[in-house]
C-alpha positions in Angstrom: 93.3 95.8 107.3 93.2 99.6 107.3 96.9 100.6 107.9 99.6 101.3 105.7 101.8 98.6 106.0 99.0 96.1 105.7 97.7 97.2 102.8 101.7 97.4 101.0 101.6 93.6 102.7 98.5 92.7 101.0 99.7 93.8 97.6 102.7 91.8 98.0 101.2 88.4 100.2 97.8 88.5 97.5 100.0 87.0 94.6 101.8 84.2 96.4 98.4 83.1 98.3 96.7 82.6 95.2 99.7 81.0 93.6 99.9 78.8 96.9 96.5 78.0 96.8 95.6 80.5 99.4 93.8 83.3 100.2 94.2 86.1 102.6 92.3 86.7 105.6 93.3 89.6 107.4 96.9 91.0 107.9 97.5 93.1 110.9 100.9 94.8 112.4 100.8 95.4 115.6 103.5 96.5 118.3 103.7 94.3 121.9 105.3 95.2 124.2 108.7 96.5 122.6 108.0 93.9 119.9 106.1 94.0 116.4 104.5 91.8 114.6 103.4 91.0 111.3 100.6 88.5 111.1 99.2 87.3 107.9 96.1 85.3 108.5 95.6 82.7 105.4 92.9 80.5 104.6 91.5 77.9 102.1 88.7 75.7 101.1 88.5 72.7 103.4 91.2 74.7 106.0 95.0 75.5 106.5 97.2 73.4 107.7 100.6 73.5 109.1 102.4 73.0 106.0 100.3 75.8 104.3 101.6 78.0 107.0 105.2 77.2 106.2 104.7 77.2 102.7 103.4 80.9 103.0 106.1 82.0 105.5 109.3 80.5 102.9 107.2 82.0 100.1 107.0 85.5 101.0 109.9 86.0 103.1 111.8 87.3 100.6 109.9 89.9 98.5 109.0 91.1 102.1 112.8 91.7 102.4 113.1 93.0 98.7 110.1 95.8 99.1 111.0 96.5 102.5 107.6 98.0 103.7 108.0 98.0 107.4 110.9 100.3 108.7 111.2 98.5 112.5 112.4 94.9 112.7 109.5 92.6 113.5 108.3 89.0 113.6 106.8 87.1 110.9 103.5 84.8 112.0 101.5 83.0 109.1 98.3 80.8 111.0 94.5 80.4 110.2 92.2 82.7 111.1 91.1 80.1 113.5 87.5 78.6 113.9 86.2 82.1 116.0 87.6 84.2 112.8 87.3 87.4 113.4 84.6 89.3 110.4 86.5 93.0 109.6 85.7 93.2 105.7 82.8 93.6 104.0 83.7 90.1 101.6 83.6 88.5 105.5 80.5 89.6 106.2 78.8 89.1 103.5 80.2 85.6 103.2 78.8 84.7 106.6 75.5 85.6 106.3 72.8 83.1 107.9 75.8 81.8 110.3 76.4 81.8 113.7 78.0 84.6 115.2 79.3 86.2 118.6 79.2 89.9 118.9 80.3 92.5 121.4 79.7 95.9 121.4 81.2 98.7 122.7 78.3 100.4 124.5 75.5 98.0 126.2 72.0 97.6 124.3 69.5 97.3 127.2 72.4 96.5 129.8 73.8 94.1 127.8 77.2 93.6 125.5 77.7 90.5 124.6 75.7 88.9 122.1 75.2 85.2 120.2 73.3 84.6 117.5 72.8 84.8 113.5 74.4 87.6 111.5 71.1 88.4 109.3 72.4 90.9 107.2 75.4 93.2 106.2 75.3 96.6 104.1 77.6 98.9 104.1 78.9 98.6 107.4 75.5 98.4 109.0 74.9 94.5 110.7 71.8 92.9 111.3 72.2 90.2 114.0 69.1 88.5 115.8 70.5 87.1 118.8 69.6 83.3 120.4 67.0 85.2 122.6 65.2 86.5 119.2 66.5 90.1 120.3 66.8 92.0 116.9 70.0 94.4 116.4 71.1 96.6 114.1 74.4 98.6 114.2 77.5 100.0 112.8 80.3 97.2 112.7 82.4 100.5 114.2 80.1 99.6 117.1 81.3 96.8 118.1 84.7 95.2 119.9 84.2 91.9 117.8 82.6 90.3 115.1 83.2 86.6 115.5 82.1 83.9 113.7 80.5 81.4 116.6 81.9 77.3 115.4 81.7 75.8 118.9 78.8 76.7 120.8 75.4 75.0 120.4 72.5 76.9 120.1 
């Protein structure tokens, strides 16, 4: 979240998540094609389901309308962050410490890209990964396409 209209989003979708039972994820508004989109990414203890994305669509429909913080017309999408979340803040990080992870980088490290393994550490935008091949990396989240965490694959 790093734009405008996410973080006047945020202030607005942070009070009904927590009244909901929710938190936020991530919010991101993004234009498609000739389309935009707002998408608020919610999440719980023990997971989101359907209902919690309706819930949070009814919920903030309306003070979206009364602030008014986006000045195009766009579409509305409440989900999960998914099992492959995505880590962008520093409270993601840090919460996923010691778990599996998948991580691509912008520029190759010895010919290489794409990475699996175990986010070891997180300070200040620096990440400590050691990947499945016991490969030890260090570098600036900025460095990287993706963060993910890594829920299907077996190591």
């Amino acid at each position: 979240m790093a734009g405008k209209v996410e973080t006047k989003v945020l202030e607005i979708a942070e009070p009904i998540a927590r009244d909901l039972g929710l938190s936020i994820w991530d919010i991101e508004f993004v234009k498609e094609g000739a389309d935009h989109y707002l998408r608020i990414y919610i999440d719980k203890e023990g997971g989101v389901g359907i209902d919690d994305c309706v819930d949070m669509s009814h919920a903030i429909d309306g003070p979206l309308d009364d602030a008014d913080p986006i000045d195009v017309s766009y579409t509305l999408e409440v989900s999960s962050p998914g099992a492959e979340r995505s880590l962008k803040t520093d409270a993601h990080f840090m919460a996923y410490i010691g778990e599996k992870v998948m991580v691509k980088l912008i520029r190759p490290v010895d010919g290489e890209r794409e990475f699996r393994g175990i986010l070891k550490g997180y300070d200040k935008g620096q990440v400590v990964f050691e990947s499945n091949e016991g490969k030890s990396l260090s570098f600036n989240k900025k460095e990287a396409s993706y963060i993910k965490v890594d829920d299907f694959d077996e190591f």
